[in-house]
C-alpha positions as a Markdown table, in Angstrom:
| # | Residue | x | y | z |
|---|---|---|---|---|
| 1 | Unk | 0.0 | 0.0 | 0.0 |
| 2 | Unk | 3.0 | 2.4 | -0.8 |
| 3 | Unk | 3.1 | 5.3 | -3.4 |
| 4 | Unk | 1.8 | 3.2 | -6.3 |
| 5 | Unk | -1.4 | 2.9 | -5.3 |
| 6 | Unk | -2.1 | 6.6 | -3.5 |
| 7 | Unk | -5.2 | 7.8 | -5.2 |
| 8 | Unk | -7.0 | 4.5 | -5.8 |
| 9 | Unk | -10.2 | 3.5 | -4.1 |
| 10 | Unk | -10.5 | 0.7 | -1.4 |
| 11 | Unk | -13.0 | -2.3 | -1.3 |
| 12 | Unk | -14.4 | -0.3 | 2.2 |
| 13 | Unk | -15.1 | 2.9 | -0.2 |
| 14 | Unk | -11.8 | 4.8 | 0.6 |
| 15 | Unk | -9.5 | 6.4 | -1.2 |
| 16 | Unk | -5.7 | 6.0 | -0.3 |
| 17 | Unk | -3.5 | 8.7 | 0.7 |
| 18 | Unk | 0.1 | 9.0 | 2.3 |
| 19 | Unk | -1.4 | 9.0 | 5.7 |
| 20 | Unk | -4.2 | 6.7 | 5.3 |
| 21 | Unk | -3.7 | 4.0 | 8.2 |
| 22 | Unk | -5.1 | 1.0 | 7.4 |
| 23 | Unk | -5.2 | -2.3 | 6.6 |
| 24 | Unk | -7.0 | -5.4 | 4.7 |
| 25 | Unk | -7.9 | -8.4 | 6.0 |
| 26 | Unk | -9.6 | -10.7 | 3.8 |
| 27 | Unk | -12.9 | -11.9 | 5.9 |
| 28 | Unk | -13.0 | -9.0 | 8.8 |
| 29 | Unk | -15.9 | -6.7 | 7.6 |
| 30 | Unk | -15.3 | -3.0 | 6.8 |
| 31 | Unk | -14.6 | -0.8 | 9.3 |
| 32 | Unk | -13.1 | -3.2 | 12.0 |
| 33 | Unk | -10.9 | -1.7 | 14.4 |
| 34 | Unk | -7.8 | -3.4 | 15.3 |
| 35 | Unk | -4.9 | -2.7 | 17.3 |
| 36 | Unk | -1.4 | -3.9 | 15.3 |
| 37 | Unk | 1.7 | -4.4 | 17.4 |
| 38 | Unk | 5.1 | -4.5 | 16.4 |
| 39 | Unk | 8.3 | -4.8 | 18.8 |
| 40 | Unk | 6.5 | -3.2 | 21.5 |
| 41 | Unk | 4.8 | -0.3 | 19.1 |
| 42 | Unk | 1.3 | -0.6 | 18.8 |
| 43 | Unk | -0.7 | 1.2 | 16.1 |
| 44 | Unk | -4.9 | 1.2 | 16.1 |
| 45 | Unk | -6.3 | 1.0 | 12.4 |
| 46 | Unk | -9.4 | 0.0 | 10.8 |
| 47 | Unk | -10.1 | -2.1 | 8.0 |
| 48 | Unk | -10.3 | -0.2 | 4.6 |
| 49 | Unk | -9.5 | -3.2 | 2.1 |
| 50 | Unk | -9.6 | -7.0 | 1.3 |
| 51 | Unk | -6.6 | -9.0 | 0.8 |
| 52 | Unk | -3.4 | -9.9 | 1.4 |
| 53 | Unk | -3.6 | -12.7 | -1.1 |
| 54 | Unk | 0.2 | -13.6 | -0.8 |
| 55 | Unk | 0.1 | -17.3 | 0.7 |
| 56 | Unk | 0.6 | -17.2 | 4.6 |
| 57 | Unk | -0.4 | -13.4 | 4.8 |
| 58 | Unk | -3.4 | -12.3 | 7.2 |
| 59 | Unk | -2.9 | -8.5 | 7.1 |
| 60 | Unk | -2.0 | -5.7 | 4.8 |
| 61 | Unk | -0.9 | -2.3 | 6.2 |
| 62 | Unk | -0.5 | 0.8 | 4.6 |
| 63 | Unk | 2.7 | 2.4 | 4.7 |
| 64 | Unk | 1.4 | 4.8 | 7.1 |
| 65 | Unk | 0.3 | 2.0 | 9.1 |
| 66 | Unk | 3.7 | 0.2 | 8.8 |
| 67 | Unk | 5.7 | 3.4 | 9.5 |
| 68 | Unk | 3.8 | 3.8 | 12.8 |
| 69 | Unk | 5.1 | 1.1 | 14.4 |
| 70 | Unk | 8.6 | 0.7 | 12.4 |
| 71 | Unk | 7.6 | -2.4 | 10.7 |
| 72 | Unk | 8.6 | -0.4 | 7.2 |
| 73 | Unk | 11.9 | -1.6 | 6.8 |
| 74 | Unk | 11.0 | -5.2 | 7.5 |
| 75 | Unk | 8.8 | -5.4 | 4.7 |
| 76 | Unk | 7.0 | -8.8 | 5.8 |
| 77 | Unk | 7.2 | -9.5 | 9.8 |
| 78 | Unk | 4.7 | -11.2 | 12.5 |
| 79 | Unk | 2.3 | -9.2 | 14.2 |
| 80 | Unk | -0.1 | -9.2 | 17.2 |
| 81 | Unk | -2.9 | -8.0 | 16.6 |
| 82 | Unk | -6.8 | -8.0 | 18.7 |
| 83 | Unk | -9.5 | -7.0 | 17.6 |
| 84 | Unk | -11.1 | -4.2 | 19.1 |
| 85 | Unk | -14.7 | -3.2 | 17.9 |
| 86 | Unk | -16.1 | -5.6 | 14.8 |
| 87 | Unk | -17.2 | -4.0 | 12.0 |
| 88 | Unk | -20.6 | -3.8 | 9.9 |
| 89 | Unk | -20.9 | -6.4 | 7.1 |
């Protein structure tokens, strides 16, 4: 979710900026709010997309949402994450 897709809508009905924080998640409905941690940094998103579709991948961040908690540089890492309020199907 890095500068190549900045401008393009989401499956949730958003458009993607540089500091859009979110992520997809391919069965949590729209608008789910999670709380993403990584080495001890924690960021709280919502769910704005559908996917990762990479085999072994649950989540997809935005690079707003990666930059948040340092992930970035990692590329691909392992997350905690909890789920904080469901969202509407």
């Amino acid at each position: 979710y890095g500068p190549g897709l900045w401008g393009n809508g989401t499956a949730c009905g958003k458009v993607l900026r540089p500091g859009t924080v979110g992520v997809a998640h391919k069965t949590l409905p729209c608008g789910t709010r999670v709380l993403i941690g990584y080495r001890g940094r924690y960021v709280m998103t919502t769910v704005i997309d559908r996917g990762p579709y990479g085999a072994g991948r649950s989540w997809d961040l935005t690079l707003a949402a990666s930059n948040a908690i340092g992930m970035t540089p990692a590329g691909v890492a392992t997350v905690r994450t909890a789920i904080v309020r469901r969202g509407r199907r």
